[in-house]
N, C-alpha and C positions, 0 to 999 in steps of 0.2 A: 815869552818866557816869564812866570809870576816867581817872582821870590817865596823861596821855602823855607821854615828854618832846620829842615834836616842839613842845607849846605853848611851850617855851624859844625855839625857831627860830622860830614865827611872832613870838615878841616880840621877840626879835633885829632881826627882818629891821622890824618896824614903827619901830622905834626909828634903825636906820644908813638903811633906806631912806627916810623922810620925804615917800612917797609916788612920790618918784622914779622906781619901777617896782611891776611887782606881783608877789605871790605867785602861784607856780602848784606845786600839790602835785597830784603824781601817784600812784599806789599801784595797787595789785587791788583789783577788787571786795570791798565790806563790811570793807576795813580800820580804817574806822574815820574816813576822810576828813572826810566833811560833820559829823559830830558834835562833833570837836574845832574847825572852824573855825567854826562856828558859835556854838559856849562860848567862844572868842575873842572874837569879834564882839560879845557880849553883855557880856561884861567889861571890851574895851579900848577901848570905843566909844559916842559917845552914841549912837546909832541904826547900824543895817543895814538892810538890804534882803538877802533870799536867794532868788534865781531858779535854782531848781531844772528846768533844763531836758529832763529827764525827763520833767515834766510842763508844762511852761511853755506858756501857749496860743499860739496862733499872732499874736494881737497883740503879745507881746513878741518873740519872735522876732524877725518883721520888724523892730522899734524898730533894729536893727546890722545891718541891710541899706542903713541908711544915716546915718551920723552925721554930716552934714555940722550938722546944729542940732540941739548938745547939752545946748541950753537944753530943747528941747519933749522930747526923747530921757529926760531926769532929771525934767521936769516930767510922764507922764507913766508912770513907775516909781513915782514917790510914789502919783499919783492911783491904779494898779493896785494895788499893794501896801500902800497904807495909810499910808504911813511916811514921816516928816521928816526929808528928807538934810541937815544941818550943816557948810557947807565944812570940811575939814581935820578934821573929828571925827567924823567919818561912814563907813562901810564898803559897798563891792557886792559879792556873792558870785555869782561865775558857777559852782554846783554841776554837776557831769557836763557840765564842757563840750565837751568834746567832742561834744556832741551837737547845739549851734551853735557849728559853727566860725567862722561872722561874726561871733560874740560876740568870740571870740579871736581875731579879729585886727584889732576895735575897740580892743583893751587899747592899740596905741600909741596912737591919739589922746585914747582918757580919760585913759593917764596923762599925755600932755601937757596936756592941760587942769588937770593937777593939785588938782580941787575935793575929790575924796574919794581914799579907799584901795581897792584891786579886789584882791581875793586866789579863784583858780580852783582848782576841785577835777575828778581828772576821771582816768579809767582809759581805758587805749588811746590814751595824749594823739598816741604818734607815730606810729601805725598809717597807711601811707601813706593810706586813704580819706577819715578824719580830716584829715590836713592839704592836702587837696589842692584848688587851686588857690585854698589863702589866702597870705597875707603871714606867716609866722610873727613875729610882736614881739619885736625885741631887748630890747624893755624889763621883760622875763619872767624872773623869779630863780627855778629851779626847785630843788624840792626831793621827795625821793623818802620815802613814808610806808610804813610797814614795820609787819608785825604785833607785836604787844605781845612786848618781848622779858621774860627773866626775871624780871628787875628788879620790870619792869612788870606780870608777871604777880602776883607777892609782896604789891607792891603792893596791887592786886584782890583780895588773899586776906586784904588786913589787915595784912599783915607789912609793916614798914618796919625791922626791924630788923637779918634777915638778909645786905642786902647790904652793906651799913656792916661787916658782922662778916667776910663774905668776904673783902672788900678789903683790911681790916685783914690778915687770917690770910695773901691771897697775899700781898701786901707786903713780908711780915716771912717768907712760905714757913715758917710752922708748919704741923701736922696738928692737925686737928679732934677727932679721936678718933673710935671706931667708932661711939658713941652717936648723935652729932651729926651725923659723914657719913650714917649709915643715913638718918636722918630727911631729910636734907639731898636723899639719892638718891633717896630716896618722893616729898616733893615738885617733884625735878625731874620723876621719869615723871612724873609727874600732868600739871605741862607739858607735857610731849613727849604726852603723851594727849588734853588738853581743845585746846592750842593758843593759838596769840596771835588767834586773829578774836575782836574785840569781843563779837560775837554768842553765840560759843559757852562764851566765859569768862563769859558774863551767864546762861546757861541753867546752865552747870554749878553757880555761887554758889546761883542759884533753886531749881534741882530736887534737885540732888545724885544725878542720873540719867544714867549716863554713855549709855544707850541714847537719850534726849534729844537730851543732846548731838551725838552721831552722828549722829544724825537734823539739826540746826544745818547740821553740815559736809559733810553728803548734797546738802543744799539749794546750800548755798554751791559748792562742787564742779559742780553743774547749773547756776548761773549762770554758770559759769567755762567752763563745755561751749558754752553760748550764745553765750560770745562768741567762741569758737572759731573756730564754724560764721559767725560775723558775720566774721571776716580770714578761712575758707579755708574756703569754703562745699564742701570734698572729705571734709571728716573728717579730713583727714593730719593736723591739729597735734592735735587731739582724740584719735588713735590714738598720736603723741607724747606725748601729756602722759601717759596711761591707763598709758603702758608704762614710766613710769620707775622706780617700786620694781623691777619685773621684773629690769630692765639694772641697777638698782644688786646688784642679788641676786645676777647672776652672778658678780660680781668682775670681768668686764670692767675693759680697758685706757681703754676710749672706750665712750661708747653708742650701741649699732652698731642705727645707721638701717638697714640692710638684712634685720635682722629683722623690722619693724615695717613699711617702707614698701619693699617690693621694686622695684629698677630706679630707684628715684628718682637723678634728676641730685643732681649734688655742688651746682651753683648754687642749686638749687631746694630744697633741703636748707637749704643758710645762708642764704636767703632767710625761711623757716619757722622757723627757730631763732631768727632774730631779732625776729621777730614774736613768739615764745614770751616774748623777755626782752623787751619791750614793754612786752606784756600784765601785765610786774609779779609773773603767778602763779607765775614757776619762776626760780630763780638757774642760771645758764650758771656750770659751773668749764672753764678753759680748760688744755691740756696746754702745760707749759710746754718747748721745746726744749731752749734752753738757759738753765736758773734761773740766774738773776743778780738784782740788784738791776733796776729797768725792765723785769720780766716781760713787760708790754704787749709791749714790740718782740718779744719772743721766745715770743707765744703761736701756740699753731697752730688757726686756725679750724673745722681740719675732723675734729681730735680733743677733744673735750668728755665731759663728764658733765651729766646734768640732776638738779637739785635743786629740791623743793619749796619754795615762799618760805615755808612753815607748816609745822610738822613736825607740828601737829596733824590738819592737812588731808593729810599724806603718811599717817599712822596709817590713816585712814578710808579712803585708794586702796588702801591694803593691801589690804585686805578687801574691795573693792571688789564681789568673785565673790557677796557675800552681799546678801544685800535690808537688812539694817542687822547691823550688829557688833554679837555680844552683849555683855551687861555682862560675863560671864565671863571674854570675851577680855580686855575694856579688866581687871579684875582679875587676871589673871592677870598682865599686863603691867608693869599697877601694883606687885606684886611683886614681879618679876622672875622668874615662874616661867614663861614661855610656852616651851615646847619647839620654837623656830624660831629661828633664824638670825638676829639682829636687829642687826647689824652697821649695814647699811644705814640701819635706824634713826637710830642715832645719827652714823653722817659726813652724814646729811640733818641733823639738830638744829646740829652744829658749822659746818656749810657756812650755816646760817642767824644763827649766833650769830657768824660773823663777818663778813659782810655790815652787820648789823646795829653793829660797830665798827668798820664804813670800809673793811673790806678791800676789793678783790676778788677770786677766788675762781682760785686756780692748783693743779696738779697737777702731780707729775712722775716717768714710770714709763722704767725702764732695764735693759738686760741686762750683770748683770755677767760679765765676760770668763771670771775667773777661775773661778768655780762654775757657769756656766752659765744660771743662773738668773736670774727676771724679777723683778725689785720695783718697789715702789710706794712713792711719799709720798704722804696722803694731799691735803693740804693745804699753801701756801708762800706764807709772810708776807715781807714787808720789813723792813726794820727798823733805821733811818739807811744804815750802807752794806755791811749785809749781810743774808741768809736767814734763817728761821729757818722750820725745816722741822716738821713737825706730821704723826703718824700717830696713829691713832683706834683706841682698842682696846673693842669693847663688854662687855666684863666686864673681870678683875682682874688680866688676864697682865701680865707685867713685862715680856717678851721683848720687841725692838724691833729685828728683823734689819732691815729694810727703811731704818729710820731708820740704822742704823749702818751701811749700805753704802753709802747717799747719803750720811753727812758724810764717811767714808773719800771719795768719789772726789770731792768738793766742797767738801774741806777748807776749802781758803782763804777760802770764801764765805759761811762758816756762821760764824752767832751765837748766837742760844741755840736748844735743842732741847727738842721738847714731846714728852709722849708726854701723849695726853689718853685717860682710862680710869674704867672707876666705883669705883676706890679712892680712899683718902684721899691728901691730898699730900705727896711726899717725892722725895727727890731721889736717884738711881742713878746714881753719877760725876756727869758733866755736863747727865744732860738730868733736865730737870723734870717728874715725872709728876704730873699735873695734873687731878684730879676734873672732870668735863667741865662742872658749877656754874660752876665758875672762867674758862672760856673767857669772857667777855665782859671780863675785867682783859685780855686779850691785846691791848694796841692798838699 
């Protein structure tokens, strides 16, 4: 069991909410869902019940086909499950619910009965066949669960002292020294290698086998295929998801559907992209028109980039052409000595690591008049009532044209500038180059 800090949120919400509504945590597959709420359950609770409907039989099922008496409803859960419900100090877990949606849309009248706490775990939660023809409950606090980010991974490895020492360092925008960043850069790739899935950080700690490993996020990646073909039984979001290293490879402006899915409608395209950010497995970055402060108004739906929610799981689609990734590769990478282009790599890692502090996820590419030429930001934060613009450099250059033709033509609107790269930190006039470690201080 790795520590997470969503258990802060469920105690959060157990504590303001008093039962008043319930938890429902959504995520991708094998992030880690049921296991953390479950070690809740058992800590903050005299009793649970955990109805795993995945596997649940067909007599509980039916039990929220009809709640009209939630006496026999709860007196029967005990009798199935073994277990003595305690008003008000008692927990129900509706695991993979999605997969009774009259479970979910029983949650408003349990929680009006207010006898115990319900907190729901469950992938694919808004997937139009999922929610159709229930009530959705207003009385649902949702919260989004995410793979283990740095922090969390350090954590799992033992360390709890590294990120106290970062935060210190950005803070105060000292340098590390070479000694500490080198070390510091090994065990990010290691990161960006093993990944935040639960599963595959438990196998790497166990084996020390990154071909193992691989083999973890093979598996996990064919669950994700599954559910694919469950929302668009054609392939197209499965031929979507397959091809995003590809289009981030090219340096593309947008990730051009028309490679991938010929002839497809523009509708039927953002119909499928959103089904994509659904499913939890991929971050949508949107092209922003015109960057301002309230990006939202001024995103353009039909210009995007796709990002993996795992950059461990982007690692493995790399390679996908191969029956498992050898350990060579995953070494050589760990180095820093792979003879490929891995750019893409890391704006997938930063695209994940700021998701993970709240952002969400904007772009903005322009022709300047004057040179003729096309640039790119990678990345575009808020930040009270100005931008703050982010280009991604995967090794140690200093150059940042791109960054310094957007604050030139967007002077007024810009705050502070990042340049995030695998050197140590220090500061070039105005913008802060920023060891890509560091990316999660960025809030």
């Amino acid at each position: 069991m790795f520590e997470r800090k969503i258990y802060s949120k469920l105690l959060e919400w157990k504590q303001e909410s008093g039962g008043r509504t319930a938890l429902l945590i959504e995520g991708a597959r094998r992030v880690g869902k049921s296991t953390v709420v479950e070690d809740f359950a058992k800590k903050e609770y005299k009793s649970y019940i955990l109805i795993d409907f995945s596997k649940a039989s067909k007599e509980v099922r039916e039990l929220f086909d009809d709640v009209s008496d939630l006496d026999y409803v709860f007196l029967r859960l005990q009798l199935i499950y073994k277990v003595d419900l305690h008003e008000r100090e008692s927990a129900i877990i509706f695991d993979e619910v999605q997969l009774c949606p009259m479970a979910r849309q029983a949650i408003k009248h349990l929680v009006k009965d207010h006898r115990y706490d319900y907190i729901e775990t469950g992938s694919l939660i808004s997937i139009k066949k999922n929610i159709k023809d229930i009530l959705i409950p207003s009385e649902e606090r949702k919260i989004s669960m995410l793979p283990m980010d740095f922090e969390e991974f350090l954590w799992a490895m033992g360390d709890r002292a590294t990120s106290k020492l970062l935060r210190e360092v950005f803070e105060k925008r000292i340098s590390l020294g070479d000694a500490v960043h080198r070390k510091l850069m090994r065990d990010f790739r290691l990161y960006m290698l093993v990944g935040g899935m639960p599963q595959a950080v438990n196998e790497y700690l166990e084996t020390n086998n990154f071909r193992k490993v691989d083999a973890v996020k093979r598996d996990i990646l064919k669950l994700y295929e599954d559910d694919f073909k469950k929302i668009d039984t054609t392939g197209r979001i499965s031929m979507l998801f397959d091809a995003i290293p590809a289009q981030l490879n090219t340096n593309a402006s947008r990730y051009q559907v028309s490679s991938v899915l010929e002839g497809e409608r523009a509708e039927t395209v953002l119909e499928l992209i959103a089904d994509m950010a659904d499913s939890k497995t991929v971050q949508v970055a949107y092209h922003a028109n015109d960057p301002n402060v309230g990006m939202a108004n001024a995103k353009d739906l039909r210009r995007f980039k796709l990002f993996l929610a795992d950059t461990g799981l982007f690692t493995t689609l790399i390679f996908k052409d191969k029956d498992f990734t050898e350990n060579v590769i995953y070494e050589k990478l760990l180095s820093d000595k792979l003879g490929v282009n891995l750019g893409y790599l890391y704006e997938n890692v930063v695209a994940q690591m700021l998701v993970a502090s709240g952002h969400s996820l904007y772009y903005h590419t322009f022709l300047n008049e004057k040179t003729n030429h096309n640039f790119e930001v990678d990345f575009l934060i808020s930040k009270k009532n100005k931008i703050s613009p982010i280009e991604v450099k995967a090794a140690g250059y200093n150059t940042h044209k791109s960054l310094d033709a957007f604050c030139e033509k967007f002077s007024e609107r810009i705050g502070d500038k990042y340049l995030v790269y695998t050197k140590d930190l220090k500061k070039d006039t105005d913008i802060l180059m920023l060891p890509v470690y560091m990316m999660p201080f960025l809030k």
